[in-house]
C-alpha distance (Angstrom), angle and dihedral (degrees) to the residues before:
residue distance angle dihedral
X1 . . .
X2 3.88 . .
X3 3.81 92.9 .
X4 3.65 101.6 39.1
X5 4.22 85.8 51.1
X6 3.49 88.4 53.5
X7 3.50 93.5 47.7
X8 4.04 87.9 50.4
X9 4.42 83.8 57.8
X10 3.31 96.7 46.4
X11 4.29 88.3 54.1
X12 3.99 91.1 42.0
X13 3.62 86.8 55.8
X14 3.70 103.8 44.8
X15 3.94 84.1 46.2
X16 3.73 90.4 50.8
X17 4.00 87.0 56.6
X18 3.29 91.7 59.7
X19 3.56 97.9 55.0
X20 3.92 138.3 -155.3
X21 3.84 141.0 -121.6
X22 3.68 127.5 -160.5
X23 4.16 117.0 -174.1
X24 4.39 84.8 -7.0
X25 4.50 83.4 -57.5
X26 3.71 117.2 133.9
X27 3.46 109.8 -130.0
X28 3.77 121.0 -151.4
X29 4.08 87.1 -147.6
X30 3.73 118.6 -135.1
X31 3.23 101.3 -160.6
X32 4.07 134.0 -160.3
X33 4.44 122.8 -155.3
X34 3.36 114.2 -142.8
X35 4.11 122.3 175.8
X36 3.78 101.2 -131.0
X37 4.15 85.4 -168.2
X38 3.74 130.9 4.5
X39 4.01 111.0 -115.4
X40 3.64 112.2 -120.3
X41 3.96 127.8 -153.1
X42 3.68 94.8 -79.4
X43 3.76 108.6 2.7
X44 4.32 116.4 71.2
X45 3.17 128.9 -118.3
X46 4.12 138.2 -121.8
X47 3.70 123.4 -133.3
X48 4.05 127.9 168.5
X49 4.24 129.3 -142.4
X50 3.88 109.9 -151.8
X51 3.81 127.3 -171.7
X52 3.66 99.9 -143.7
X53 4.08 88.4 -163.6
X54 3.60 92.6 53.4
X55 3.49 103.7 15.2
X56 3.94 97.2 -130.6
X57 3.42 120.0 144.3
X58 3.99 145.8 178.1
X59 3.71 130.7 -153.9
X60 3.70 123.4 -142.7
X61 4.12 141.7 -175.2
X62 3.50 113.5 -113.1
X63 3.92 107.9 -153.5
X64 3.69 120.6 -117.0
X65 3.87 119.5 -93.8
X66 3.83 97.8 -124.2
X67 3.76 87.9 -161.7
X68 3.50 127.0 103.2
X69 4.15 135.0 -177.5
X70 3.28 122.7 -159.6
X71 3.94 128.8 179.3
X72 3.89 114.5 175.3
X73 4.06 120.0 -163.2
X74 3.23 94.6 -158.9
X75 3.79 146.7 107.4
X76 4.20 139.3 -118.6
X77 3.55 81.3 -48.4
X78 4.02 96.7 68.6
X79 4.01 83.9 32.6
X80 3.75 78.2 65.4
X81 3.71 97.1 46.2
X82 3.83 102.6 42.0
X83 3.91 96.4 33.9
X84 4.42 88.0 107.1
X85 3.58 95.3 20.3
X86 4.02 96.0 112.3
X87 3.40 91.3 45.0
X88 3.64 96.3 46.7
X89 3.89 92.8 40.9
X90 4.00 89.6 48.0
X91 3.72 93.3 55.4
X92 4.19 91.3 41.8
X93 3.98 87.0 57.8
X94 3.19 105.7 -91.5
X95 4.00 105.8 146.8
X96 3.99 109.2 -169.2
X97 3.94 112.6 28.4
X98 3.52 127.5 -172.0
X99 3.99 118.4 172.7
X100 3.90 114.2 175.6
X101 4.19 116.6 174.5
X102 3.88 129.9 -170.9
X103 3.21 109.1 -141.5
X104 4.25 142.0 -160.0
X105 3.33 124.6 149.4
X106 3.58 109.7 -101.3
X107 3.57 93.3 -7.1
X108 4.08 122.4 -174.8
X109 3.75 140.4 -146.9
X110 3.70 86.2 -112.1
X111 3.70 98.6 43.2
X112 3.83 91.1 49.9
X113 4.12 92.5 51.6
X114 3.21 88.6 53.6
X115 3.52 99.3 54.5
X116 3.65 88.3 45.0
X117 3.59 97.3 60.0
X118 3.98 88.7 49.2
X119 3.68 100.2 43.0
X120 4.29 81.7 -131.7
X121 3.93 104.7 -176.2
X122 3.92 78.6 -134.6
X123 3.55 104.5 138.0
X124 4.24 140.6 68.5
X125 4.14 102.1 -116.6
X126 3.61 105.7 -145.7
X127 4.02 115.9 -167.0
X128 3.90 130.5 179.6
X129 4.00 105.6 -170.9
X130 4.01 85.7 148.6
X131 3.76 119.5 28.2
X132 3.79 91.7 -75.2
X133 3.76 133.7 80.6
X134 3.90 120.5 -135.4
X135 3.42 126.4 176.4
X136 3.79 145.0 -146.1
X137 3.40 124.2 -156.9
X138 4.25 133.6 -134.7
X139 3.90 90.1 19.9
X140 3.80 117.2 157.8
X141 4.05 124.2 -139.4
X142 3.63 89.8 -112.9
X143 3.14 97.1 67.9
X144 3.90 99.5 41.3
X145 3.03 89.3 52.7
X146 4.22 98.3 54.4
X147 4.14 78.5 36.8
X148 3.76 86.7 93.3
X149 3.67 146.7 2.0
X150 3.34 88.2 -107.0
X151 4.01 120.0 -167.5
X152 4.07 94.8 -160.4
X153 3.67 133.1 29.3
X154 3.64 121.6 -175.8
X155 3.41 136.1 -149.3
X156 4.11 135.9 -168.0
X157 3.73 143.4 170.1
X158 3.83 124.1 -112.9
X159 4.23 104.8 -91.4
X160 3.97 95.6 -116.9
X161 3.74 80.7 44.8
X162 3.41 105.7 45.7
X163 4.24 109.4 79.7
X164 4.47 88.5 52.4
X165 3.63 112.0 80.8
X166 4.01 93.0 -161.6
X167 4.04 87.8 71.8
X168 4.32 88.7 61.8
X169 3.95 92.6 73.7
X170 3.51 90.7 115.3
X171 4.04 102.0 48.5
X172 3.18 95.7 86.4
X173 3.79 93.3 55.6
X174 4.13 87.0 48.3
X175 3.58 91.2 50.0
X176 3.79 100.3 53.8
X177 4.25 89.4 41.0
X178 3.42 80.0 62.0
X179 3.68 104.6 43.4
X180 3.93 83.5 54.5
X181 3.68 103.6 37.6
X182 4.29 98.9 49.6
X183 3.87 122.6 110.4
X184 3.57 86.8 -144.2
X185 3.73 118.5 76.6
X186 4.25 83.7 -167.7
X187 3.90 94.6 49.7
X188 3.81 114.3 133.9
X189 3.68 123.7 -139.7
X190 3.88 106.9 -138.0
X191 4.18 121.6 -173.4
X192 4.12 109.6 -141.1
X193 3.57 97.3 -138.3
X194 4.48 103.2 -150.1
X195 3.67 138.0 -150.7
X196 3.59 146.4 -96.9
X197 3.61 118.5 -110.8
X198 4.06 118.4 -103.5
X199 4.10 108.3 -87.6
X200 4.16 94.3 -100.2
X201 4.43 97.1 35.4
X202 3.51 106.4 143.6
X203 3.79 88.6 -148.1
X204 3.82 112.5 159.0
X205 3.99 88.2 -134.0
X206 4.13 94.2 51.5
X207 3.55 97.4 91.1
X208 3.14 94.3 56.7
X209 3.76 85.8 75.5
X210 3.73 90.1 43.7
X211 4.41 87.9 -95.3
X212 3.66 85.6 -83.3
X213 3.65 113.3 129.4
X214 4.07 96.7 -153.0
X215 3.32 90.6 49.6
X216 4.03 86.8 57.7
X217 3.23 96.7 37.8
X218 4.34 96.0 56.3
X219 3.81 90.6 40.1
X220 4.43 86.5 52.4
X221 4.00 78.4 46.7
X222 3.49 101.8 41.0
X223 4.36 96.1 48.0
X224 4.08 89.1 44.4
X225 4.29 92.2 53.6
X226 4.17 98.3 35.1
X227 3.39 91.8 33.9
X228 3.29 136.9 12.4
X229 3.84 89.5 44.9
X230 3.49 90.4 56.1
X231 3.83 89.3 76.8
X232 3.93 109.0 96.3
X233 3.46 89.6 -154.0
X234 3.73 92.5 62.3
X235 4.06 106.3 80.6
X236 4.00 102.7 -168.2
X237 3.80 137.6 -21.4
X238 4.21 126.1 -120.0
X239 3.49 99.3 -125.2
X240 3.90 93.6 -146.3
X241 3.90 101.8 138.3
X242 4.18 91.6 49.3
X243 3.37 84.1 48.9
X244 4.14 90.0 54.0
X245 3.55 91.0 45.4
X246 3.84 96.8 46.9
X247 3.87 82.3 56.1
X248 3.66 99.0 55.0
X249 3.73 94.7 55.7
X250 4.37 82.5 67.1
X251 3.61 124.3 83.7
X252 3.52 81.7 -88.9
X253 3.98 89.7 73.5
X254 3.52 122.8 160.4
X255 3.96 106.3 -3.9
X256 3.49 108.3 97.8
X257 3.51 103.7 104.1
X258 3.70 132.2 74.4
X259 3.66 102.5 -151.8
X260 3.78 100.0 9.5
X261 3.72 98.1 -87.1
X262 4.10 108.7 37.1
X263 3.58 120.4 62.9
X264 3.56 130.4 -93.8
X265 3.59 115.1 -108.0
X266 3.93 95.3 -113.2
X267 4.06 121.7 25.2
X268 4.22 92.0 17.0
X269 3.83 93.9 45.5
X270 3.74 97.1 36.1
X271 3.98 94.4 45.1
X272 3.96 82.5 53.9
X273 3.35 101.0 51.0
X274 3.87 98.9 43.7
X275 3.69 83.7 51.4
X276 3.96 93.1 61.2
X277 3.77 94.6 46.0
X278 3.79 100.0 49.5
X279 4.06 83.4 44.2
X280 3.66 97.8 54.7
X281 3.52 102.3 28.9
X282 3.95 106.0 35.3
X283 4.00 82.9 -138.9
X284 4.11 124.0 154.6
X285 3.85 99.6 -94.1
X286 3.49 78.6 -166.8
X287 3.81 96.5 75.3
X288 3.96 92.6 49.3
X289 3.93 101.0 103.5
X290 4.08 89.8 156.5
X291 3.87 109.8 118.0
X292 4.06 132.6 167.5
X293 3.82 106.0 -79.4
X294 3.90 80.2 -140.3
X295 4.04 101.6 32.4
X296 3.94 93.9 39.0
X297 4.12 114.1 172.4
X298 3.31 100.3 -170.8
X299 3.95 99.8 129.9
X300 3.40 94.7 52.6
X301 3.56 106.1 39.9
X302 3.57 105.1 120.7
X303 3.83 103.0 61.2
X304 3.94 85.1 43.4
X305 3.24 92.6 55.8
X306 4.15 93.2 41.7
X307 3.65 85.8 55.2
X308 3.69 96.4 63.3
X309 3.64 96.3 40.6
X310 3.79 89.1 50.8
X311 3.96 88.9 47.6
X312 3.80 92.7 52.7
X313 3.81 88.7 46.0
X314 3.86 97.2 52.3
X315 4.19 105.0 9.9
X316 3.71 92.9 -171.7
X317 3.94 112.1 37.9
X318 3.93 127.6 63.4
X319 3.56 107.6 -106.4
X320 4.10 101.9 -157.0
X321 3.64 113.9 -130.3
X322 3.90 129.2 -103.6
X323 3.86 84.3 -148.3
X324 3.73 96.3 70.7
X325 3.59 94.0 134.8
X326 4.00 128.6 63.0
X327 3.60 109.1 -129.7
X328 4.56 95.7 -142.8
X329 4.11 104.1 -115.0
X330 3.67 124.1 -151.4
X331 3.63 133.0 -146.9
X332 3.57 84.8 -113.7
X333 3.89 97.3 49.7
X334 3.99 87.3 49.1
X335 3.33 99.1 57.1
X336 3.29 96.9 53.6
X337 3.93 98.4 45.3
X338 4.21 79.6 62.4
X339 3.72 90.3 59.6
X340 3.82 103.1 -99.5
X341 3.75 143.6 123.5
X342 4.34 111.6 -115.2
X343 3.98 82.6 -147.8
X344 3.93 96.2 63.5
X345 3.35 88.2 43.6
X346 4.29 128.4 82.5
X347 4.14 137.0 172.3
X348 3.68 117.3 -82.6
X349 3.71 116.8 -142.6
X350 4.07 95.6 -128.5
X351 4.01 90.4 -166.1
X352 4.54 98.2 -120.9
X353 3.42 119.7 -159.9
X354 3.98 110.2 -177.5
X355 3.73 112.7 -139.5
X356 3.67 100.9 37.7
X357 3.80 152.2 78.2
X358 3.61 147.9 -172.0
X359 3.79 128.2 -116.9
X360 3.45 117.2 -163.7
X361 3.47 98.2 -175.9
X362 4.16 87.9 84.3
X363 3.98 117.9 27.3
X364 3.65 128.0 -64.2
X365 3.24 88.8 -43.3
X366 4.16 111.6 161.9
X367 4.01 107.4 -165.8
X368 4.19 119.0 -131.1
X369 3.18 146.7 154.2
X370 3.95 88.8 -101.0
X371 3.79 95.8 61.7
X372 3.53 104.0 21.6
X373 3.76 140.5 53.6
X374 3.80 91.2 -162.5
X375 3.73 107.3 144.4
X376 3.85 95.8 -143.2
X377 3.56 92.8 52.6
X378 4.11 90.4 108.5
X379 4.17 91.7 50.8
X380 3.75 84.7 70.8
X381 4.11 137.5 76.6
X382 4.27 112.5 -169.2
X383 3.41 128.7 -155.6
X384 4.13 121.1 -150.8
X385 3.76 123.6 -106.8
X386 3.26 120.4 -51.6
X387 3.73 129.1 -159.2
X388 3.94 135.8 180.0
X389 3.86 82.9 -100.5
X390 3.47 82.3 53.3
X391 3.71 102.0 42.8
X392 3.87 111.3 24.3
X393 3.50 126.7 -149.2
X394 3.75 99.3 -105.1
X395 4.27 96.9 56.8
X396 3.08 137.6 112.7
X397 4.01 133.8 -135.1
X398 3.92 113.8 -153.3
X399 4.05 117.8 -168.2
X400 3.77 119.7 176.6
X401 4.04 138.1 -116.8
X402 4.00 97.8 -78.4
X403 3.78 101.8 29.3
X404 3.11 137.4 68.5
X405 4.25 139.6 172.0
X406 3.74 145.4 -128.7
X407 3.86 104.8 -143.3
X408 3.92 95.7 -154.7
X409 3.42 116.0 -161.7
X410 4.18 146.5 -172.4
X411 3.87 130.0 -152.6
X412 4.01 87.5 -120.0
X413 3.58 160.1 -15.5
X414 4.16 92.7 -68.2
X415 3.94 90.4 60.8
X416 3.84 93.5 -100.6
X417 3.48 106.4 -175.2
X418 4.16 124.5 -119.4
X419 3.61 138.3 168.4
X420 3.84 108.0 -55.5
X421 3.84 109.6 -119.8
X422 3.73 128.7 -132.6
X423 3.38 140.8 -96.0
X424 3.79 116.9 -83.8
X425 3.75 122.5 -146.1
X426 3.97 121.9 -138.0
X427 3.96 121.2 -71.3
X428 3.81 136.2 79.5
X429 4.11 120.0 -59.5
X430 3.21 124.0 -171.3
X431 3.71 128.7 -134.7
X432 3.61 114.2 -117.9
X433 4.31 136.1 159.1
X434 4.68 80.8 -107.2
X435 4.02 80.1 50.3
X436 3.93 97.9 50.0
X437 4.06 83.4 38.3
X438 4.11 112.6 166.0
X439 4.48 85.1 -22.1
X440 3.91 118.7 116.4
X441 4.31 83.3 176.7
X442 3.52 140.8 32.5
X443 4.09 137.6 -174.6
X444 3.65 125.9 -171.1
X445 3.70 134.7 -132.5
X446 3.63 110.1 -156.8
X447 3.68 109.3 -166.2
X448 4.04 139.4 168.2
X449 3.88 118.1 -115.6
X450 3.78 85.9 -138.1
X451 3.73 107.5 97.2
X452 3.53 119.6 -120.8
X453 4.07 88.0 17.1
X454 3.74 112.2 169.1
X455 4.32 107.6 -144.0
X456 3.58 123.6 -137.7
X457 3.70 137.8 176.3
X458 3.76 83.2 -96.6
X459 3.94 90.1 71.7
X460 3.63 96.7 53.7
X461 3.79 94.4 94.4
X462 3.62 83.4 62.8
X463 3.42 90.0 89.7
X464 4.17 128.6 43.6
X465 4.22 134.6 173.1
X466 3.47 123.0 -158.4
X467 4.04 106.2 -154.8
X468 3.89 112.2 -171.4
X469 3.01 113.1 -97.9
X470 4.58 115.7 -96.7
């Protein structure tokens, strides 16, 4: 509000220069600002001058703020749905991002209050100021929320909890701490409206919704329009698990999880996070082309990006999908969608070894029979070593419907130890310097999404890299 009054003195006083005349009489001007309409992150802004001798007045465009603050009090869930939102905000426009998120695993309404009332440094703070998240442990909602001057602060309800209204007696309690605690006299209060689980989770708290996802899903819906929204304090609601479900009616159907109930690391989490920046900042999701180097969407883009659209349209109703049918994709047809031409391109012999795996959480150390008794050593098919000799920036890694990979990888050629990555889901990734990241090495895990999947030298084709071509 500093800048933008400012802004209104510096117009009053290039108006004043100008200068006025009413019946052929100077006037002196005396004049009074008035914001016609608040400017939002990416939209401007309206404010008015008035002479209140002469009654003249200008209007003016007040440019957007192109900052945004975010704190979530949350849990995985909002983990899930804010994992890509700097990225995704950054590339929609948003200048200056700063995402902060309180988390407990599995955290509820109740659980939160009370920690609230006792300022318990109970919770992991993670904060993203510059494209990375770092966290600090045993930090207390007090203080996260005087961390920042933040301009939203969301709030959400356990997942088991989050479709029965008798477990929200204490939001109304968190939303009025809130309202009195924040540094920012603007700051919105925003509900984080979850997701059903996937149709077969084995999630202790499914059956409490009879293990029937739609069931779960209208319940979530039903609690976050009769009665969450209901609270004045609370100013709008993320539409994330509408969004989810809009998704599932697509070809894409019911793979967006990871466990059954969080996310998966590329359609679930990206579907999410889209969903919270067109919410909050009103921006084109269509101009967002920034994807997980890793986690990349890129095939299936268009229902994902239907689904959120739909969810914004109509938060708390299943909107089926237009995309109900996959259109097949070839190697050839991939490659190209990422930008590159099939004839530079050639196959990369990736090394497989059925009945092993790499785990690059201890050093170089490939997985078999003949050092291991691990019993999931047969689920698994490993590649060799792979270096950016190897694998160049510039190819492309192509895993099938039903499998997917864990590209482990070490810092360098000694087996230094780093951050094990994820899993990734099936599709075509493309190599880039963001994809390769702080590795000098990776291994591959190739892997069925059928539990208990015995692989054979059958599955192998399951997975292919193009390498450009030397």
């Amino acid at each position: 509000m500093k800048k933008i009054f400012a802004i209104l003195l510096f117009a009053a006083a290039v108006f004043a220069l100008v200068g006025c005349e009413k019946a052929n009489t100077p006037c002196e001007h005396s004049y009074t600002e008035e914001i016609i309409e608040e400017p939002g992150v990416l939209t401007p802004g309206k404010a008015k001058c008035v002479c209140s001798l002469c009654g003249e007045s200008s209007e003016y465009e007040l440019p957007a703020t192109k900052t945004l603050k975010i704190l979530a009090i949350g849990n995985s869930f909002s983990v899930d749905g804010m994992q890509y939102l700097w990225d995704i905000c950054r590339d929609g426009g948003v200048e200056n991002v700063i995402l902060g998120n309180m988390y407990i695993g599995g955290c509820s309404l109740n659980k939160h209050w009370t920690n609230m009332q006792s300022g318990a440094g109970a919770y992991k703070y993670y904060k993203n100021t510059e494209g990375k998240w770092e966290t600090t442990e045993e930090f207390s909602i007090p203080n996260a929320i005087k961390d920042e001057e933040w301009d939203i602060i969301t709030v959400q309800q356990s997942s088991g909890d989050s479709g029965e209204t008798e477990t929200y007696s204490a939001l109304a309690d968190i939303t009025a701490y809130i309202q009195e605690h924040k540094t920012n006299p603007d700051a919105k209060i925003y509900w984080h409206m979850t997701w059903a689980y996937q149709g077969d989770s084995t999630n202790k708290h499914f059956p409490r919704y009879d293990s029937d996802q739609k069931k779960m899903y209208e319940a979530i819906a039903s609690v976050a329009q009769n009665f969450v929204l209901k609270n004045e304090d609370i100013a709008g609601l993320i539409p994330s698990g509408t969004a989810i479900q809009n998704l599932r009616s697509s070809y894409v159907g019911d793979t967006v999880t990871r466990d059954g109930y969080h996310l998966s690391y590329s359609h679930g989490r990206y579907t999410a996070a889209l969903t919270w920046f067109a919410y909050i900042t009103g921006g084109d999701i269509d101009g967002i082309t920034w994807m997980s180097a890793e986690h990349n969407v890129f095939e299936d883009i268009e229902p994902i990006k239907e689904a959120v659209k739909n969810a914004l349209e109509a938060p708390f109703e299943v909107t089926p999908s237009a995309f109900d049918k996959a259109v097949e994709k070839t190697d050839l047809d991939r490659i190209i969608a990422l930008g590159l031409d099939p004839a530079n391109m050639e196959l990369l012999d990736w090394g497989p070894t059925v009945a092993s795996y790499w785990n690059s959480g201890s050093k170089f150390e490939l997985i078999h029979a003949g050092n291991s008794k691990a019993s999931n050593i047969p689920y698994f098919i490993s590649s060799r070593k792979l270096t950016k000799d190897d694998l160049p920036v510039g190819s492309v890694i192509i895993v099938d419907k039903g499998y997917g990979y864990r590209p482990d990888g070490w810092l360098d050629l000694d087996g230094t130890k780093g951050a094990r990555p994820q899993k990734v889901g099936a599709g075509a990734a493309l190599v880039t310097e963001e994809w390769w990241g702080e590795y000098a090495v990776r291994g591959f895990n190739l892997y069925s999404l059928e539990s208990n999947y015995v692989m054979t030298t059958g599955d192998i084709e399951a997975m292919r890299i193009y390498v450009p071509k030397k």
